[in-house]
N, C-alpha and C positions, 0 to 999 in steps of 0.2 A: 619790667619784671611782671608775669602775669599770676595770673592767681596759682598756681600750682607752684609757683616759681617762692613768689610768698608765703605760702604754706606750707611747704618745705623750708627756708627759713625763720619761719616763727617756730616751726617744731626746732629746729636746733639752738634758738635762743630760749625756749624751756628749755630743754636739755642742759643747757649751760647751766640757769637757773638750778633748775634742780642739783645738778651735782655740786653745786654753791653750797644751798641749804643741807644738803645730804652728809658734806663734810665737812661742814662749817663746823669750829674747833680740836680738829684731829691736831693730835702732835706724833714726832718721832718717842720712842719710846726713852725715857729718861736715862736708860744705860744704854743708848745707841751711841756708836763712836765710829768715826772715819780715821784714816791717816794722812797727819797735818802734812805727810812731804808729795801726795800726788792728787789732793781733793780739796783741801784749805783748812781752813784756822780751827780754832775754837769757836770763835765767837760767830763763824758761820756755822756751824755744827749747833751752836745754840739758838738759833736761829728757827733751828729746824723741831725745836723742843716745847716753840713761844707757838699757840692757835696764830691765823687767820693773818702773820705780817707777810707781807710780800717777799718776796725772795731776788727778783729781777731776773735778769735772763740768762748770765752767767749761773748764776749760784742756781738756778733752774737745770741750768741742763746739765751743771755738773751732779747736779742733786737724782733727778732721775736717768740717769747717765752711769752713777756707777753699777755694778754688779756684786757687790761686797757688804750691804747692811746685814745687821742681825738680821733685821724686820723689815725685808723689804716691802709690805705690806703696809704695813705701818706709815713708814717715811712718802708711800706714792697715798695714799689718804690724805696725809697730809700737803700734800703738795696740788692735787687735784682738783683742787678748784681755779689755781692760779694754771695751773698746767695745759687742764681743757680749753681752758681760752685761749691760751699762747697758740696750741696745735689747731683751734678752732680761724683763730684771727691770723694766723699764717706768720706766727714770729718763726725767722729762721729757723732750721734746725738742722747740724749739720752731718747726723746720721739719724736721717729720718728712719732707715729700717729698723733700726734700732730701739725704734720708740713701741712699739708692740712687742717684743720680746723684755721691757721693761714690766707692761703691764700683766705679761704672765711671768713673772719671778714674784710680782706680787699676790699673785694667786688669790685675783680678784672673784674670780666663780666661786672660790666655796667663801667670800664673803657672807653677812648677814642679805638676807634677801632686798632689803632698801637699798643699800651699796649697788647691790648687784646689778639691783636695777636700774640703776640710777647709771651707773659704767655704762651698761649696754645699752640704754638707750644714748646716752651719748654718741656711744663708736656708731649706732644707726645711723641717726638725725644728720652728723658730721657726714657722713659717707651718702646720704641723700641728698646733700645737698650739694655737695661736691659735681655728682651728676648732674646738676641743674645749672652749676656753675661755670659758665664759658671761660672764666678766667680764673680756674683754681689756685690758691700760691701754694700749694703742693700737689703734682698732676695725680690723676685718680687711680693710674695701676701704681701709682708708690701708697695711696692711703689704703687700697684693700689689699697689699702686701701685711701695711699694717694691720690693718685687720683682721687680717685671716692670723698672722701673728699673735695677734693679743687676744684671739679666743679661742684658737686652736682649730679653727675649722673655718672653711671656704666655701661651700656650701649658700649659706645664709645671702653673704655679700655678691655672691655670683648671681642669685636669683634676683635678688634687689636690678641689678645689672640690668637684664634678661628681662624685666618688666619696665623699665624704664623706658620707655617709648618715646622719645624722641630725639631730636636732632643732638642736642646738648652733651647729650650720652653716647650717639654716634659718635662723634666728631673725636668725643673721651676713647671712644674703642680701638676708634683706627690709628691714636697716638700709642694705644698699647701694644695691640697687635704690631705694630712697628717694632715695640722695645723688646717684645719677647720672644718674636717667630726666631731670633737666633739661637739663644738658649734653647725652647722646646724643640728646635731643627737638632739641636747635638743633645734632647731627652736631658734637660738639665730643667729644674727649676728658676722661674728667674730672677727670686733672691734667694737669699742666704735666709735658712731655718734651722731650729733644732732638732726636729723630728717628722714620721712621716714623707719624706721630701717627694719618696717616688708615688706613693699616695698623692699628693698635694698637685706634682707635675700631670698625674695623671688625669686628673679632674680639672683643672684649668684646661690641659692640650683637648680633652673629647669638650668641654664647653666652650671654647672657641671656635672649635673645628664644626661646630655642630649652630650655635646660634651669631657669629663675627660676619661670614658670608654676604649675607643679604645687607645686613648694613653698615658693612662695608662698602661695597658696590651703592647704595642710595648715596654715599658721601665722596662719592667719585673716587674711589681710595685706586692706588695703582695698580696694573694686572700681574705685576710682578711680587707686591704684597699678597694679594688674593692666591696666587700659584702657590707662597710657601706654607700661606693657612691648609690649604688643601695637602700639601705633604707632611703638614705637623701631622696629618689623619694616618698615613701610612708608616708601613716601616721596612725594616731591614732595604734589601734591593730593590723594590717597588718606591722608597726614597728615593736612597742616593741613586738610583741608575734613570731619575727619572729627568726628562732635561732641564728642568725648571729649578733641578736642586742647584744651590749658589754654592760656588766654587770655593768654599774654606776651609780650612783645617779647625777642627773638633779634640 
């Protein structure tokens, strides 16, 4: 690990830190209620009422999993110290898209400004480090899915990208550009959003299109990935008529 390598995760083990101290003794709000027949008991509902006891990793992800609290704010406060670590230390999760549209139901931005800050610097730190990390346990276009998710914008994490100068980062782009040139080839985004989508599609496909190229090609990526980055840039018949477009239905 070299020194960039470690200073990048030492900033996200503050970050952890911090959002420790930050929400250290949140509860759910004492008239918060689930239903016992499709989330669990009482006594894990109360659970969520007591500061700072662990919750484990079931009752984690059903916790910030549902979509249905009075106070979904509330309940991910509360949860958020144990939460960032799980998504930091790579415990399972088995609808990771999902986990940024959790943290905007809780509508962390218009938190008090310590909270706030303390969230965003984590989604950074976590997604810095992620590029640095050769062996992410959640690959890097599924955590700025998340990201751009849970702040509503793409922008920020694109640039982080884009300045990321090295191999580490490459190597992250060309698994992306893999998983998305089929979607952006049929002008789809390539997950699941709740708003904005053609916004969002359209700002990933011209920053791909525009900085993927070059290093791609440094990381020996195929001529046949390279061909459909360059037709995400195009459209209509200057697409599909071009030879390089892959033969599928849309």
């Amino acid at each position: 690990m070299d020194m960039d390598d470690n200073s990048a995760r030492l900033r996200l083990d503050r970050a952890l830190e911090r959002v420790a101290s930050t929400f250290r003794g949140a509860t759910a709000r004492e008239d918060e209620a689930q239903c016992d027949c499709h989330w669990g008991g009482e006594e894990e509902l109360a659970l969520l009422k007591i500061p700072d006891v662990e919750l484990g990793p079931d009752l984690l992800y059903r916790t910030w999993n549902a979509s249905d609290w009075k106070d979904h704010g509330a309940v991910l406060r509360r949860i958020l110290p144990e939460f960032s670590r799980a998504l930091a230390g790579g415990q399972p999760m088995s609808r990771i898209d999902e986990v940024g549209r959790s943290f905007s139901r809780g509508g962390w931005q218009e938190w008090p400004e310590p909270q706030r800050a303390a969230v965003w610097e984590f989604l950074h730190a976590w997604w810095a480090w992620t590029l640095r990390d050769p062996s992410p346990a959640v690959p890097a276009h599924q955590i700025l899915a998340l990201c751009a998710e849970a702040s509503a914008t793409l922008g920020p994490w694109l640039r982080v990208w884009e300045e990321a100068d090295h191999r580490v980062a490459d190597r992250h782009l060309v698994v992306a550009a893999d998983r998305w040139e089929y979607h952006l080839l049929g002008d789809e985004l390539p997950w699941d959003t709740w708003e904005n989508e053609d916004d969002l599609r359209a700002e990933l496909a011209t920053w791909l299109v525009r900085h993927a190229p070059p290093r791609l090609r440094a990381q020996h990526a195929p001529d046949e990935l390279l061909h459909r980055i360059r037709l995400i840039g195009l459209t209509g018949p200057a697409r599909w008529s071009d030879p390089h477009f892959p033969n599928r239905r849309y």
